[in-house]
N, C-alpha and C positions, 0 to 999 in steps of 0.2 A: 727607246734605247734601254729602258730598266728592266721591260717587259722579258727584252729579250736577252740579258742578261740573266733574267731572271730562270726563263725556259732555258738556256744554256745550262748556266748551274746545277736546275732541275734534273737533267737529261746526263751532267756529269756525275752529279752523286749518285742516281742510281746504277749505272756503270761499277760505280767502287762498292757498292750496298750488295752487288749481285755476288760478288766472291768470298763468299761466307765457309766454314767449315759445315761440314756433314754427317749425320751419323743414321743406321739404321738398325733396330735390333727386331731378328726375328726367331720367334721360338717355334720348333717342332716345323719349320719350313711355311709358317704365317707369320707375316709383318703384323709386328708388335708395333712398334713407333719408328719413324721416321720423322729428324726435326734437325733445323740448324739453328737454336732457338734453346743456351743454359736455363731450362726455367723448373723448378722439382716439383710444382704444383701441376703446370699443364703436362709434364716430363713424364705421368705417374699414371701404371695402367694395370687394373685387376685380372688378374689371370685366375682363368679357371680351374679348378680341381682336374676335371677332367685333363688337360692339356697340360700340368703338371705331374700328371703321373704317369703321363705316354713315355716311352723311351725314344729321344730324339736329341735335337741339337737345339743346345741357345746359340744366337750365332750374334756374334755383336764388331762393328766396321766404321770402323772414325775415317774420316776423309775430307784431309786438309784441303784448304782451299788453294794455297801455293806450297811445294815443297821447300819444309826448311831446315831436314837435317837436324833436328833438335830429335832430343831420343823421347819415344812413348811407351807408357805401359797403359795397361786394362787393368781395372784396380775394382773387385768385386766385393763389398762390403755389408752388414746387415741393418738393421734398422738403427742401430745405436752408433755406429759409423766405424766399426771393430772391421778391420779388412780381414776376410777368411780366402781370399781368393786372390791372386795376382798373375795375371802374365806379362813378364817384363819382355822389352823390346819389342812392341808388334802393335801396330792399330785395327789392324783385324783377329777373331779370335773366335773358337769352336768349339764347345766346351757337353758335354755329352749330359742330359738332364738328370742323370740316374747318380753323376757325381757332385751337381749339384744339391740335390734332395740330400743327397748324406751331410752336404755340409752346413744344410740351412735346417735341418729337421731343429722345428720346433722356432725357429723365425718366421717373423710375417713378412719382413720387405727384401727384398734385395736390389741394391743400390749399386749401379754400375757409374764409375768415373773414368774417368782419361787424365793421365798425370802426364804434362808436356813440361821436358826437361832441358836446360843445357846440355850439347853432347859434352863439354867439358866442362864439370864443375867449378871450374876455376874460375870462368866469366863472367861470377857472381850473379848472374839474373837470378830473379827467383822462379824458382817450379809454377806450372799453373794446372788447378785441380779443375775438370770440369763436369759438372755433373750431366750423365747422358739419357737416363732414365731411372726409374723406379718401377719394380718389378713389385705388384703387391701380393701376396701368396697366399693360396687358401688354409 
């Protein structure tokens, strides 16, 4: 009987472990990262000269596990955690390489987050920042 409570339980948590958030960022049309998985060490990936100096698209897409209405932005920051970049209201976003070069000249990281907000501030929850990746830059 424990057994098999036990393989039940097993079989129920990963059921709930399976509906995680999502995200994938891909630069210049090659997936960069893809992870449902906050972590800014494994999160963290060197880009090439080369492919930073192509003219093309970052492309960066959060993807909730259940919809809930709560409002997002894309929060595009540098190594010191100064946000130079924001797109409010949207969890996907397409942002053209040639405008990010202008704004990172002379940064080494660029730090993309997801700020998941109350739609009503009033609600008191608090905001939640999540870190999505780390762009390291040549």
């Amino acid at each position: 009987m424990k057994t098999f409570i036990l393989i039940l339980g097993l079989i129920m948590s990963s059921f709930f472990a399976g509906a995680q958030d999502s995200w994938r960022i891909v630069l210049n049309g090659k997936l960069v990262l893809s992870s449902h998985v906050s972590n800014e060490t494994v999160n963290s990936k060197v880009i090439k000269s080369s492919e930073w100096k192509k003219n093309g698209y970052l492309e960066v897409s959060y993807k909730e596990s259940s919809a809930s209405g709560w409002h997002h932005a894309l929060q595009f920051a540098d190594e010191n955690g100064a946000t130079l970049l924001e797109k409010d209201g949207v969890s996907t976003a397409k942002i053209t390489t040639s405008s990010l070069r202008k704004l990172w000249l002379g940064k080494r990281q660029l730090k993309i987050y997801i700020v998941i907000a109350p739609s009503d501030p009033r609600m008191g929850a608090p905001a939640r920042l999540i870190h999505l990746g780390t762009l390291k830059l040549p």
